[in-house]
C-alpha positions as CSV (number, residue, x, y, z in Angstrom):
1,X,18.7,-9.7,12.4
2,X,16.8,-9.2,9.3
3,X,14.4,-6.6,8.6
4,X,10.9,-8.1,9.1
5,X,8.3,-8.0,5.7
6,X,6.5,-5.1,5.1
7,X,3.5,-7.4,5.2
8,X,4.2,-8.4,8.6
9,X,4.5,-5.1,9.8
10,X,1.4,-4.2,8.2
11,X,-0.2,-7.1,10.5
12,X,1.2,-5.5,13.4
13,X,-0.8,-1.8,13.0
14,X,-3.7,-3.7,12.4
15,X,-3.8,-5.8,15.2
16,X,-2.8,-2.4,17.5
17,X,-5.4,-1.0,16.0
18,X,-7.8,-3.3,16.7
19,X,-6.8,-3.3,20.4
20,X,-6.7,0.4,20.4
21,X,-10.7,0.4,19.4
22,X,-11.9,-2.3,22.3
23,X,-10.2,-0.2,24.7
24,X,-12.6,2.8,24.0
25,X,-15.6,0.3,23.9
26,X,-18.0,1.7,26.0
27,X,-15.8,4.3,27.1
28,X,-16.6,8.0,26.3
29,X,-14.3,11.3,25.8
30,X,-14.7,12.5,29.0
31,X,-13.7,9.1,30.6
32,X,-10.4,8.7,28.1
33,X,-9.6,12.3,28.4
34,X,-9.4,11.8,32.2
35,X,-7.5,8.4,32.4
36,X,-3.5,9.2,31.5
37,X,-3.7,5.1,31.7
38,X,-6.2,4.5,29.1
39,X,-4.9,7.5,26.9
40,X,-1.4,5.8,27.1
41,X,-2.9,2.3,26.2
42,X,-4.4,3.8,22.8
43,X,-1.8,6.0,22.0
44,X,0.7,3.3,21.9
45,X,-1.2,0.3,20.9
């Protein structure tokens, strides 16, 4: 398979991104620092 665009790839960190910021909505440090869940779900987004 071919290797995808750079442009596409580009789309793809800014949509994790985006999903990575309305997990923390409303969520504070001491809540992510205690939820290995929610840490995993931003860190990998």
């Amino acid at each position: 398979m071919p290797p995808r665009d750079w442009r596409f790839r580009l789309e793809d960190l800014r949509e994790g991104a985006d999903r990575a910021v309305s997990y923390l909505d409303g969520v504070s440090q001491a809540e992510f620092e205690a939820s290995p869940l929610l840490q995993d779900a931003v860190l990998r987004a």
